[in-house]
C-alpha positions in Angstrom: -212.2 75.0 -59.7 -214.4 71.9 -60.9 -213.6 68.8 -58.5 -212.2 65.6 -59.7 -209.8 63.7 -62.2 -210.4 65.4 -64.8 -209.1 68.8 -64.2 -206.0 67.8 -62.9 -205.3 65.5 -65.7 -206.3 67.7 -68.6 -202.7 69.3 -68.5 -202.0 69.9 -72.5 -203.7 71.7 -75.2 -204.7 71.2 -78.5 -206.8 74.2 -79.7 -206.5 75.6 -83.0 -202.7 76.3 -83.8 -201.6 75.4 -80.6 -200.2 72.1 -80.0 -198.0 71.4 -76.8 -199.5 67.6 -76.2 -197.0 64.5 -75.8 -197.9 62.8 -78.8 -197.7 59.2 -76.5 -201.0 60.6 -74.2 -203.0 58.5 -72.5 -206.3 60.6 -74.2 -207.3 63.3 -76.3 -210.1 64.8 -75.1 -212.5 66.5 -77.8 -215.1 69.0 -76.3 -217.8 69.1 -79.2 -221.3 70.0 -80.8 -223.6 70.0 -83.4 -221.8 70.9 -86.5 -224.4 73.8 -87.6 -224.4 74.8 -84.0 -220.4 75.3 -84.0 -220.5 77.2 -86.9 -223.2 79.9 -85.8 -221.5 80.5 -82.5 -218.3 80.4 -84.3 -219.9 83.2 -86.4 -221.1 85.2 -83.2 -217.6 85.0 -81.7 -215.3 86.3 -84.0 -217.7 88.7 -85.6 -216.3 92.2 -85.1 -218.3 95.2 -84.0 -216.5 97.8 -85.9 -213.1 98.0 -87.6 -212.1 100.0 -84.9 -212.4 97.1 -82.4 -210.9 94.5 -84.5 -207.9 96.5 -85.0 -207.7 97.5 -81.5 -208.5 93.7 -80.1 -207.3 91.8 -82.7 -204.5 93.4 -84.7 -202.6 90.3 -85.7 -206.4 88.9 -87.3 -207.6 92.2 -88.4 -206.6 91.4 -92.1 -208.0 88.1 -92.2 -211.0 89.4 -90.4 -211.7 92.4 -92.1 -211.7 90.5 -95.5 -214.6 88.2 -94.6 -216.8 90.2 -92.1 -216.3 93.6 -92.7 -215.6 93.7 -96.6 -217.9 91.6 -97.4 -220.4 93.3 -94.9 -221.2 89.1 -93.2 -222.7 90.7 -90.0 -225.3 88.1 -89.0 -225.6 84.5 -90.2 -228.5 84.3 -91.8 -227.4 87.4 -94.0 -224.2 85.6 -94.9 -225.7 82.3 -95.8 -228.0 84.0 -97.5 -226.1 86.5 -99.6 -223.0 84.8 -99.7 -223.7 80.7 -100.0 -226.9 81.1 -102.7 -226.7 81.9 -106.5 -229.4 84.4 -106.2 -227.0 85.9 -103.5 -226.2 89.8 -104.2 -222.6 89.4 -102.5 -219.7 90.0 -105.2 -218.4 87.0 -106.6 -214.9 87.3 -104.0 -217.4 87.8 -101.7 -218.9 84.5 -102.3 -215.9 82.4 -102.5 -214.8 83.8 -99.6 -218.0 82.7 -98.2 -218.1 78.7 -99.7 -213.8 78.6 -98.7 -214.4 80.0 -95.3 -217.0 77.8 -94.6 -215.3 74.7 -96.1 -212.3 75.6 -94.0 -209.4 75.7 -97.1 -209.5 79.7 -96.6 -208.5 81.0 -92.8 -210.7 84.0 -92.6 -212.0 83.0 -89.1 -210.3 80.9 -86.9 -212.8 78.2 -85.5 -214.0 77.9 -89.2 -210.7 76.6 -90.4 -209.5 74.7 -87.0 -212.9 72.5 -87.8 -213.6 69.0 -86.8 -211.3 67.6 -89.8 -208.6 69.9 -88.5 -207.8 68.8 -85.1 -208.7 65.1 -86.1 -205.9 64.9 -88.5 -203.6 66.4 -86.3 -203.9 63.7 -83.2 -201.5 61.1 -83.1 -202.8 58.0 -85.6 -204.6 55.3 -83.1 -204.6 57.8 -80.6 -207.5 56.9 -77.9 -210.4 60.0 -78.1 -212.3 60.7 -74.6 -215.7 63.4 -75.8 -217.3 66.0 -74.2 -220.7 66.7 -76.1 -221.7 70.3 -75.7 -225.4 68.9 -75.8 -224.8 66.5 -73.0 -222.1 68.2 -70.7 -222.9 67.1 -67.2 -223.4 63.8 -68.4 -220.2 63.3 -70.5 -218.3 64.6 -68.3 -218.9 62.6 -65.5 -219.0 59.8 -67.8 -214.9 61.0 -68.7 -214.6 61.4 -65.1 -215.8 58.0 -64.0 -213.5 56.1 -67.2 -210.4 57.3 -66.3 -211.0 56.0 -62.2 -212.6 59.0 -60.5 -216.2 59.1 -58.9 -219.2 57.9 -61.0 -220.9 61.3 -60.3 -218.9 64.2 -59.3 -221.1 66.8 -60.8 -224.7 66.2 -59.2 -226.8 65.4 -62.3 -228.8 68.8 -61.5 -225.9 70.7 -61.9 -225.7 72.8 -64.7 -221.7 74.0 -65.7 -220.5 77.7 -66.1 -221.1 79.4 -69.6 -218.3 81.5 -71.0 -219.3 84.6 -73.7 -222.9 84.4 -72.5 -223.8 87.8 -73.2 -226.9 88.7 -74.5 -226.9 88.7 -78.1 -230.1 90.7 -80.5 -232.4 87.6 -81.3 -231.3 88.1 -85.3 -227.9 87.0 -84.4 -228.6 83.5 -83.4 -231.4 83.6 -86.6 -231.2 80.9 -89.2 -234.1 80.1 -91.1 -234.7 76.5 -92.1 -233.6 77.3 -95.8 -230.4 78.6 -94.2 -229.7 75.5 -92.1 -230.4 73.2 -94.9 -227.6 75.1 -96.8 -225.2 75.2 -94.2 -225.7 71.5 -93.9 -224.9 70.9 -97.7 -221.9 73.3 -97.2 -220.8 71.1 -94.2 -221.1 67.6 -95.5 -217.5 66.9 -95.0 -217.6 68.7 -91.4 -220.1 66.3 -90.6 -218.8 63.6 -91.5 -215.6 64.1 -89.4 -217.8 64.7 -86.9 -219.5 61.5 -86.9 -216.0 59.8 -86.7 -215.0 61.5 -83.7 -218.4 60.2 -82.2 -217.8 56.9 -83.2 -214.1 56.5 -81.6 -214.8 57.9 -78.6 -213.8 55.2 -75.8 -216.4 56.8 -73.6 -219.2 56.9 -75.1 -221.6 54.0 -74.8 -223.8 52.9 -78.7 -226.8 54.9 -77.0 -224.9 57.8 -76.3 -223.7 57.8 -80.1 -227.0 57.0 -81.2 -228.7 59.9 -79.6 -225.9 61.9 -81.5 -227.2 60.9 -84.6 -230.6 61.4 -83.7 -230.1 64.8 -82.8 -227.6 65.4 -86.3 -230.7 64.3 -88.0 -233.0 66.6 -86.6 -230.6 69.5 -87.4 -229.3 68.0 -90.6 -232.0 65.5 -92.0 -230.0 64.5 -95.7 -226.5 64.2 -93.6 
């Protein structure tokens, strides 16, 4: 177990459709990352191998599942950007909406695509306090969260890097998107991003540097947004 505060204070959870916090906490803590970023491991996880799998893994998403990844044949990124968010595209026209609704998250084909940024925003408490956790900064931030709410100014040695969960290897033309890809994904995810920002911009632990290298690094991954 990780040492400090923080651990033994992060006692609720609001994750996708499950909400069991005390809508008077002290905090909601937000563990986030670039939106483009989210989206193409977001992809990766919930991608099935097989139907096979999906129905023997995931029974009570198979449907949902099945109609985005396997009937539409969306097995890497790229391809589904590619096929299914462009009009020269060859995916059927379902095919497509499911791809633009999906990505927009009004359609719940997969799970971390509709429980987006806007999602779990919307769903804290109005003038709730937000502690984040940036994926891109993790030993940093989360000492920083550590040290805010009265524990040590460093309990993870700078140095330290943090366990990764699902780091399997993955074929390099998983994690592919070309630069025409991530500048349509980027258009696709204006309002994502924009939610995104906000969360940024509340959070009580993050100093105006800290947000500002945010926004440097959203700008190098989405220049126009």
């Amino acid at each position: 177990p990780l040492p400090g505060l923080l651990p033994q204070r992060t006692t609720r959870m609001f994750h996708a459709d499950t909400y069991d916090c005390h809508d008077d906490s002290a905090y909601f803590l937000f563990v986030i990352r670039d939106p483009v970023d989210r989206i193409r491991s977001a992809f990766l996880y919930e991608r099935p191998w097989n139907e096979e799998t999906l129905k023997k893994f995931h029974p009570n998403e198979y449907d949902r599942r099945k109609a985005f990844f396997i009937d539409c044949s969306y097995y890497y990124m790229e391809d589904y950007v590619q096929r299914g968010l462009t009009k020269h595209g060859d995916a059927s026209e379902e095919c497509k909406m499911k791809a633009f609704t999906a990505l927009w998250g009004v359609k719940h084909y997969s799970c971390h695509f509709f429980f987006n940024y806007q999602f779990h925003l919307e769903g804290i408490p109005k003038g709730a306090k937000i502690l984040v956790i940036r994926n891109e900064h993790l030993v940093d931030d989360w000492n920083g969260v550590e040290e805010y709410i009265g524990g040590e100014k460093e309990v993870i040695p700078s140095n330290h890097s943090l366990p990764v969960m699902n780091g399997s290897q993955k074929n390099p033309r998983d994690k592919y998107l070309s630069k025409e890809g991530r500048k349509i994904v980027c258009r696709q995810l204006c309002n994502e991003i924009i939610n995104y920002k906000m969360i940024l911009r509340r959070a009580v632990n993050l100093s105006p540097a800290d947000i500002d290298q945010s926004m440097k690094e959203l700008r190098k991954s989405c220049p126009h947004y």
